[in-house]
C-alpha positions in Angstrom: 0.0 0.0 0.0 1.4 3.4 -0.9 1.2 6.4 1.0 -1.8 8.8 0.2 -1.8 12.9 -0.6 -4.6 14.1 2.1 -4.2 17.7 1.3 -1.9 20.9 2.2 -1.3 23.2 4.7 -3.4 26.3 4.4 -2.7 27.9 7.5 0.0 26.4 10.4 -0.4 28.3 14.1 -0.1 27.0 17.8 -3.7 26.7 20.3 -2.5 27.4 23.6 -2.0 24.6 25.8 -2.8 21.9 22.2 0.0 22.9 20.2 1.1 23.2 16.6 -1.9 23.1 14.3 -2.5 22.9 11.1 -5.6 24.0 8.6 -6.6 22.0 5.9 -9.4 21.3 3.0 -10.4 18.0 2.8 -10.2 16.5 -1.0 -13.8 16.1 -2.3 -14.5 13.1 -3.8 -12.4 10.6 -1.2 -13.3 8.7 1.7 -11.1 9.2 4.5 -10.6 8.0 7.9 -8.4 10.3 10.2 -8.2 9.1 14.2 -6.1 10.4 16.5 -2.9 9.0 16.7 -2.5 8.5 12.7 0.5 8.5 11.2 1.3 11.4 8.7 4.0 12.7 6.4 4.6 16.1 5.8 6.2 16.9 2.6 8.0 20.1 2.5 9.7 22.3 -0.7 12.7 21.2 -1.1 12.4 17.4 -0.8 12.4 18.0 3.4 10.5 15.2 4.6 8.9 14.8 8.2 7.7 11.7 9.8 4.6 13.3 12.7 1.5 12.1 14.4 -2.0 13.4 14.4 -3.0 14.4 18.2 -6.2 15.5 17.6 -8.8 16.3 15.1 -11.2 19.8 15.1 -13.8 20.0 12.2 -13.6 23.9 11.4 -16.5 24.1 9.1 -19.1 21.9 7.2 -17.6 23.0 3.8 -14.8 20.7 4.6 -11.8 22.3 6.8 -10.2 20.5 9.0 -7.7 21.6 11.8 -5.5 18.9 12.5 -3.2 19.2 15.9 0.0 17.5 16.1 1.5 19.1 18.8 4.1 20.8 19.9 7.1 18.6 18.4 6.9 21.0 15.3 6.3 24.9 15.5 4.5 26.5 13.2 7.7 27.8 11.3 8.5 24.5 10.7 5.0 23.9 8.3 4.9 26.4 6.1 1.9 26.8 3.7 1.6 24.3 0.7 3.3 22.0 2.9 1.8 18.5 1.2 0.5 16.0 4.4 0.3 12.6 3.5 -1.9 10.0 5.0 1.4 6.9 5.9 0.5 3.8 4.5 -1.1 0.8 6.2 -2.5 3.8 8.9 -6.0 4.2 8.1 -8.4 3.3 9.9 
């Protein structure tokens, strides 16, 4: 199983006392299954590569935004926008 392209980073910014977060749109189209916990991949410009972990999950609105928190082994500087997150392979649920 390969790895998937969930989306990219629209917005990056910490919630006090959560952590690093990042805003997303969800792909139309595709059925996905994020839980807490998930593996991700965050693909950077540049070919920089980052191995992470979904903490927690906040739907932002019913158009499709997600926020997804991953904590505070990243800062915000560290995900910049367009930053492509990848679903790892053999992690959904």
């Amino acid at each position: 199983m390969n790895d998937r392209k969930l989306s990219i980073v629209a917005s990056a910014f910490v919630v006090t006392g959560r952590g690093t977060t990042l805003l997303i749109e969800m792909p139309e189209g595709e059925d996905w299954r994020l839980t807490s916990g998930q593996s991700i991949v965050l693909k950077l410009a540049g070919g920089v590569v980052i191995s992470t972990r979904i903490n927690a999950i906040e739907f932002v609105d019913p158009a499709g935004s997600l926020a997804l928190v991953i904590g505070n082994d990243l800062k915000p500087e560290d995900v910049p926008v367009g930053t492509e997150i990848w679903v790892a392979a053999g992690t959904e649920s």
